[in-house]
Structure formats: structure tokens, C-alpha cells
C-alpha positions in Angstrom: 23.9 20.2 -16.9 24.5 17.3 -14.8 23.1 16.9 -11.4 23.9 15.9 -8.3 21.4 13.9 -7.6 19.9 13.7 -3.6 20.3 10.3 -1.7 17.2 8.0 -1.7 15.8 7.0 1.4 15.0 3.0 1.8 11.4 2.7 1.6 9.4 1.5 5.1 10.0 -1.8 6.3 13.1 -1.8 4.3 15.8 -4.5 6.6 19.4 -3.4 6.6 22.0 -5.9 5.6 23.4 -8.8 8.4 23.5 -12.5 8.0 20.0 -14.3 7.7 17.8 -13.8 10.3 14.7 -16.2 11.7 11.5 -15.2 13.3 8.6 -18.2 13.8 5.8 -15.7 12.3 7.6 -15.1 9.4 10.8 -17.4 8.8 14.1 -16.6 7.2 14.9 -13.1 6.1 18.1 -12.8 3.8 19.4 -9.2 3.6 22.9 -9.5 2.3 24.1 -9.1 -1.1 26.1 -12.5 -1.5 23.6 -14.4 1.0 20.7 -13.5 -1.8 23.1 -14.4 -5.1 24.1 -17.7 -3.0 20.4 -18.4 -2.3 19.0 -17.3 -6.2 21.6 -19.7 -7.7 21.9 -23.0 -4.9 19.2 -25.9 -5.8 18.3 -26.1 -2.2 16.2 -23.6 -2.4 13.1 -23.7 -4.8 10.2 -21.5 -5.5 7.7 -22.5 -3.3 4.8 -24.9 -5.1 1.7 -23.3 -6.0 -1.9 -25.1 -6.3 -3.3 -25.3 -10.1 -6.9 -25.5 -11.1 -9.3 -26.5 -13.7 -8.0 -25.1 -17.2 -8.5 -21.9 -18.1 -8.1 -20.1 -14.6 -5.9 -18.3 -12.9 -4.8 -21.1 -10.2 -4.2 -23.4 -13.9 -2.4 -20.3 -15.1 0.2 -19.8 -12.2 0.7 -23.6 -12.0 1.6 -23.4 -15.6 3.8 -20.2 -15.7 7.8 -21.3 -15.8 7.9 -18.6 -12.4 6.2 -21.3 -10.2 7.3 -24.7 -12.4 9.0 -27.3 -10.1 12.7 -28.0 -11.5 12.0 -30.9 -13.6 9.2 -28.1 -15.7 11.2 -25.2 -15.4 13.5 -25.6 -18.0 11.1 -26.2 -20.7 8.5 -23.9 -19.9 11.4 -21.0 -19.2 12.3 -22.0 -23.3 9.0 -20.6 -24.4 9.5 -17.0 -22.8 13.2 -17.1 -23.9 12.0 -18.3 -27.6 9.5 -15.9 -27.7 11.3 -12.6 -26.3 14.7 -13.9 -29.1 13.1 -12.0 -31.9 12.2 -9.1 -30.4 14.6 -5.9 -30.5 15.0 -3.7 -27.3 15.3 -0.6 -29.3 12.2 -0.9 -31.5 10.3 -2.0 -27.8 12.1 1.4 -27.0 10.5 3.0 -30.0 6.8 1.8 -29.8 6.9 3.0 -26.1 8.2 6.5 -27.3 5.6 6.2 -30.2 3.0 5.7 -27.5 3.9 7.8 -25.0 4.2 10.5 -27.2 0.2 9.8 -28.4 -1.3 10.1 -24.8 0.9 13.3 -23.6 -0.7 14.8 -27.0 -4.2 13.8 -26.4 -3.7 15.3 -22.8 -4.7 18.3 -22.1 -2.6 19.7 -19.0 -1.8 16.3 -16.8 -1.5 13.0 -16.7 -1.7 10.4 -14.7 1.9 8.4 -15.4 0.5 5.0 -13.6 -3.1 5.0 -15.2 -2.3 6.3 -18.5 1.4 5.3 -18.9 3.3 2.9 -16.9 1.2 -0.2 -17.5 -0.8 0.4 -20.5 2.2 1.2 -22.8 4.6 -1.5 -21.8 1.2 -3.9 -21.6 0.7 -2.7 -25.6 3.6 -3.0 -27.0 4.7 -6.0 -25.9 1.4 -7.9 -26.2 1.7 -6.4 -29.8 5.3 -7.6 -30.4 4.3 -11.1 -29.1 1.1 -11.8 -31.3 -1.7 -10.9 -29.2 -4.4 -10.6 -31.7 -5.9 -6.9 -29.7 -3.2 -5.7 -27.5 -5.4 -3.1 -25.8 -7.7 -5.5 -24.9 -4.9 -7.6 -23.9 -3.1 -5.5 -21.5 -6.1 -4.3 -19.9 -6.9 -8.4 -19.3 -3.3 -8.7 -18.2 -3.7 -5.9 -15.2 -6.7 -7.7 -14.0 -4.6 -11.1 -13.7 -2.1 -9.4 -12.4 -3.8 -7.5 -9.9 -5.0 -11.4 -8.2 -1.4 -13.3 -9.1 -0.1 -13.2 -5.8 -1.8 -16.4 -3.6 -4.3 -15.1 -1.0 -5.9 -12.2 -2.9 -9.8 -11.5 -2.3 -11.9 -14.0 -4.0 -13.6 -11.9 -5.7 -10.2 -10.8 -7.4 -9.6 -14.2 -8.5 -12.9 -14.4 -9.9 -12.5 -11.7 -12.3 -9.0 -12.9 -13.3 -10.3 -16.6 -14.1 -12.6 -14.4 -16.9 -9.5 -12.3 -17.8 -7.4 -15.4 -18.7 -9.8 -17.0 -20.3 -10.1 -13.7 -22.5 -6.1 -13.8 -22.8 -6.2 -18.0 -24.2 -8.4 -16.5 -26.9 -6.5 -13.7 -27.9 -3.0 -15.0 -27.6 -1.1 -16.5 -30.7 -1.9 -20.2 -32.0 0.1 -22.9 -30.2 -0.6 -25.5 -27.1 -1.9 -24.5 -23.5 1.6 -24.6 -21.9 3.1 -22.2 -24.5 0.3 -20.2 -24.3 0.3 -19.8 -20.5 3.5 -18.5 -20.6 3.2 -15.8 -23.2 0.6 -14.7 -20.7 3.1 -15.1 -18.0 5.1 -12.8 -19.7 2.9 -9.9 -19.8 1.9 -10.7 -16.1 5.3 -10.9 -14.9 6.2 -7.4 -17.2 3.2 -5.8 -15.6 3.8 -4.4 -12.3 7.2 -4.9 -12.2 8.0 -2.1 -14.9 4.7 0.1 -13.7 7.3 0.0 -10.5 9.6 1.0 -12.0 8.2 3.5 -14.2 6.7 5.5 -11.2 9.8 5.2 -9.2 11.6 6.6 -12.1 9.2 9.5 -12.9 9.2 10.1 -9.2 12.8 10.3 -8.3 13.9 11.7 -12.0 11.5 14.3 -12.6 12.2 17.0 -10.1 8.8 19.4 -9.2 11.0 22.3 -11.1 12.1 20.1 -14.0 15.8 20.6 -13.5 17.2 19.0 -16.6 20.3 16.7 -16.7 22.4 14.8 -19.7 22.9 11.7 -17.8 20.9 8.5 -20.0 18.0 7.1 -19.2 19.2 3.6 -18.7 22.2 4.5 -16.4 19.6 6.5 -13.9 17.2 3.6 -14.3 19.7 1.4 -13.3 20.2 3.5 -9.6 16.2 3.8 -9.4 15.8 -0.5 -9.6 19.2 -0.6 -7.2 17.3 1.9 -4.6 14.1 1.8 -5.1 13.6 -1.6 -6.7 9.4 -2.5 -8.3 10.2 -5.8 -6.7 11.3 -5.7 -3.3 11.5 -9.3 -2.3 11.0 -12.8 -3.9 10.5 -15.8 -1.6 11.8 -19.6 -1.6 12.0 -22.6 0.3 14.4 -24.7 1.1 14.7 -28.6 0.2 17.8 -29.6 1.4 19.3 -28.5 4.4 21.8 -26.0 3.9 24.3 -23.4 5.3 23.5 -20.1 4.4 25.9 -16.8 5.6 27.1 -18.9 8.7 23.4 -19.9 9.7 22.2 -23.5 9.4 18.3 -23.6 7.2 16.8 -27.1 8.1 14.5 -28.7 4.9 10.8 -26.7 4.3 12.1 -23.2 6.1 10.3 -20.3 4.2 12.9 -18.0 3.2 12.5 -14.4 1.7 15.5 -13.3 -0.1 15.5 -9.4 -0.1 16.2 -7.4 -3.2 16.0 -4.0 -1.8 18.4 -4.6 1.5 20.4 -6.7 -0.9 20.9 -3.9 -3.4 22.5 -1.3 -0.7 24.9 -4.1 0.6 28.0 -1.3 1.7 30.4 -4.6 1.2 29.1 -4.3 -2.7 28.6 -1.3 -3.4 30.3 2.1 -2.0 28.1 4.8 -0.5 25.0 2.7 -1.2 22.6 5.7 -0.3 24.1 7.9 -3.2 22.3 7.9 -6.4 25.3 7.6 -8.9 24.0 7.1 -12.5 26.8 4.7 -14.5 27.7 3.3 -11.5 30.7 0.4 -12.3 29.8 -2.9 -11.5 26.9 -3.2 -10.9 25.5 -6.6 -9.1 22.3 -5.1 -9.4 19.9 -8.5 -7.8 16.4 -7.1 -8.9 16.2 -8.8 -12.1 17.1 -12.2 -10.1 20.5 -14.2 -10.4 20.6 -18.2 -11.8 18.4 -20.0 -13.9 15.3 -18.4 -12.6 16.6 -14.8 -13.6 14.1 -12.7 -15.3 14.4 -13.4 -19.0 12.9 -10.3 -19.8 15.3 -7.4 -18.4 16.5 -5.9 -21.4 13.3 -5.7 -22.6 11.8 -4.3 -19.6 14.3 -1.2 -19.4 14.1 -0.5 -23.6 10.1 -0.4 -22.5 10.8 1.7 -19.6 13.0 3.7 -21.0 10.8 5.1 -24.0 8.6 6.2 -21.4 11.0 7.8 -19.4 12.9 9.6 -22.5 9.2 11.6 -23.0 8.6 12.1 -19.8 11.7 13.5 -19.4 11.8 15.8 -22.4 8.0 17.0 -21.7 6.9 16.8 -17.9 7.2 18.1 -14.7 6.2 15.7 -11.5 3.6 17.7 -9.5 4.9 17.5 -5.8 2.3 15.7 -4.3 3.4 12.6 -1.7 3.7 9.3 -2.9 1.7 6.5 -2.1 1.6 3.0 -2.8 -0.3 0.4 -3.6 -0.3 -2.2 -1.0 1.6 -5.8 -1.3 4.0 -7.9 0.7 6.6 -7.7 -2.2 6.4 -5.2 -4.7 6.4 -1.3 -4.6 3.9 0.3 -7.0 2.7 3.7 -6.9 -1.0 4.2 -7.0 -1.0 7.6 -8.7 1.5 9.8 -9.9 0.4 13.2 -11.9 2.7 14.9 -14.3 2.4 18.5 -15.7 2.4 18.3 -19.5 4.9 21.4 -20.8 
């Protein structure tokens, strides 16, 4: 049985679509689907710069990471992720997560908790394991505690306990130099909330409280759940040129937030953008970025989320309790989300 699946609601604070728009507090929002592409793919705008530190820490680690690198260390450092994810094969990613998820609904008794139990530790696993980590346990579990601080202008004591966690990560991650090794831990940082997002977005808006079943695949309805209800909502730039941008003029050093989840309902892209429509045709789907800063990562992020999903699917019913959130400017992570094991 197929269903027809209910519209999802923008989350709060979600902007709708018009040309870019400036406020002094908070500079330039971008909101339209072309205005975003044009913005992820022009040189004018650039990631903003990040601080680094003394090796070893976290502040060393973001200033390292290809997400952050200037231009003229972007390329190279992008290489290592893109050499490093080349071997790896969605479907047995898909398979380990399966494998995995199958282990902790068995061990349950009644419930789970998909966000504590599932959504980071079994992408966190496998794909430390798939990379060379020499303990992925004790790797993803170092990897949610740098993630949890990644962000600039997180709680000093936050920072603290990530500075210990990447130091834990340079020792267990696979021989090679500093910079290469930086960015196999960017990898798993980057992978971490993102697919927790969208993990819990999926279990929430795919497992109905009655368990209604339907034949459509788990990547199409994936797919709608990152277009509505993307794990990352926004990613920022600034610009270093001056440049026109959907008929408004940026001067050089404006802050500019480019936003995914407005961007991703764009009517003038996509028809009846509320309507959750599983194999949707072309897609333009702007979460996974656009350019040369586009995650390298996204097919391996949906064959992760997807083992999850395919067992959660087959095996659980979502307990109708509200959803709530975990708090951050940019991305959307549940905080809990409990699951009845059938």
C-alpha cells in the first residue's frame, strides 16, 4: 500500500523564498533556490575564516578540515576526503548499518531511543570502521564530543573536552601526516549530526504512531525528508568581491547566510513544495551543497541512513510524543526520539 503522505510544515524560523534580504544584526539572508546555487558556486563568496590553534585541538582541527580551508588549501585537503571515501561502497555502508541496527533493536527489550542508540552511533561505526580507525566505538563516541563543540562560540568547557577528544581521534586514526589525518576526522565530524538529522527527521515523519506501511524506497522518501526537513538548515559565507546577487548589490566582507531549507521549497523549482512526493523528478535538492564545496560524502550519507531506516521501517513504531530539538543556529537535530520495537 502506498500512501499519501501529509504535507510537512517548515520548521520555526523557517524564511519563505524572496530575493536576498539585509538586516544590520544579522546581514544577508538568501532564501531563493537559484540565489543559493548562484551563491554555493560564485568565488565571491568564501567560507568565512576560522582561527586555528596549537596542534592537536579542536581550533588546529577546524583550521585544518577542507570545510573551513581558504581557496588556495581547499583543493588539496578536499582530495584527502574524496581519496579516502573512492573505495568505499554505498551498499556495503548500507549493509553494516542494517547489520548494526539490526544488533541494538535485538538487544532492546521494548524501545529504543533512535538518536542515542541509533542515529549517530551506527553511522559513527561504520564509517570510522570503513576508514581505518583502529576502535570505531571509541571513535564515534570521540567524534560526537567534537562535534558537539565544532561550531565557533560553543561553551568553553565544550571546547575543552573536544581538544581531549581529538587528541584521542589523532591516535586512533589511520597512519599518514597531520593534514590527512585532520580530515578523516573531518569526515566523521561533518557525517555526524548531519545524518543523526536526518535520521530522526526520517524516523519521525516515516514512521507513522500506527505503523501504516508503504512500498515506496527508502532513498526516494529520504530524499523529500532532506528537501523539507533538511539536518542542515543553513550554511554561511562571506563575500570578497563585491557582487550582484538576485537583483541586490553585496559590498566586500557582508556576512551572508545562504538558506537550505527556504531554498529547498522554492515554488519557482519545485511544484507544490509543501507536498511530500517520494521520486519526485528533478530534484535540485541544495542540502548536500552545490560547487566545489559540495558535500563529498552524500552518497555515503543516504546508504548509512538508509540501513537504518530499512529496519526501522520493517520493525518500529514512532511513539507519538512531540518533537524537540536540540538547539543550534544551523542544524536541526532531534534530542530524543523513542520507537516501539514490534
Amino acid at each position: 500500500m502506498t500512501l499519501n503522505w501529509p504535507p510537512i510544515a517548515p520548521a520555526p524560523g523557517t524564511p519563505s523564498c524572496g530575493p536576498p534580504s539585509f538586516e544590520p544584526e544579522r546581514g544577508w539572508w538568501v532564501t531563493r533556490h537559484a540565489d543559493v546555487r548562484a551563491a554555493l558556486t560564485d568565488p565571491a563568496f568564501q567560507v568565512p575564516a576560522v582561527d586555528t590553534g596549537p596542534p592537536g585541538t579542536l581550533a588546529w582541527l577546524r583550521a585544518t578540515v577542507s570545510r573551513f580551508s581558504p581557496p588556495l588549501r581547499h583543493a588539496d585537503r578536499r582530495a584527502v576526503a574524496v581519496r579516502a571515501l573512492a573505495p568505499l561502497d554505498p551498499d556495503d555502508l548500507r549493509l553494516e548499518a542494517v547489520r548494526l541496527t539490526v544488533a541494538v533493536l535485538h538487544r532492546a527489550e521494548h524501545r529504543v531511543d533512535v538518536m542515542r542508540e541509533l542515529a549517530r552511533p551506527v553511522p559513527l561505526r561504520t564509517l570510522a570502521g570503513r576508514l581505518g580507525f583502529a576502535d570505531p566505538v571509541a571513535a564515534g563516541t570521540a567524534v560526537a564530543v567534537v562535534a558537539a563543540a565544532y561550531h565557533p562560540g560553543v561553551d568553553p568547557a565544550l571546547t575543552a573536552r573536544a581538544d581531549r577528544a581529538v587528541t584521542a581521534l589523532l591516535a586512533l586514526a589511520p597512519q599518514g601526516s597531520p593534514e590527512v589525518r585532520a580530515n578523516l576526522i573531518g569526515l566523521l565530524v561533518q557525517a555526524c549530526d548531519a545524518t543523526a538529522g536526518l535520521i530522526g527527521a526520517a524516523a519521525h515523519h516515516l514512521l507513522p504512531p500506527g505503523g501504516a506501511p508503504t512500498t515506496a524506497r527508502t532513498a526516494d522518501l529520504l530524499a523529500e525528508v532532506l528537501r523539507l526537513d533538511p539536518p542542515v538548515r543553513a550554511t554561511r559565507r562571506v563575500t570578497v568581491d563585491e557582487v550582484r546577487l538576485g537583483g541586490q548589490d553585496l559590498p566586500v566582507g557582508s556576512p551572508v547566510l545562504l538558506r537550505f531549507d527556504a531554498a529547498n521549497r522554492d515554488p519557482q523549482v519545485f511544484s507544490e513544495p509543501a507536498t511530500f512526493r517520494p521520486g519526485r523528478p528533478g530534484a535540485g535538492l541544495l542540502t548536500f551543497g552545490a560547487g566545489e564545496r559540495g558535500c563529498p560524502g552524500d552518497r555515503h550519507a543516504l546508504a548509512l541512513a538508509t540501513g537504518v531506516l530499512d529496519v526501522l521501517r520493517e520493525r518500529c513504531r514512532r511513539d507519538p510524543d512531540p518533537l524537540r530539538h536540540e538547539p543550534h543556529p544551523t542544524l536541526r537535530v532531534p534530542t530524543t526520539l523513542e520507537v516501539s520495537v514490534r
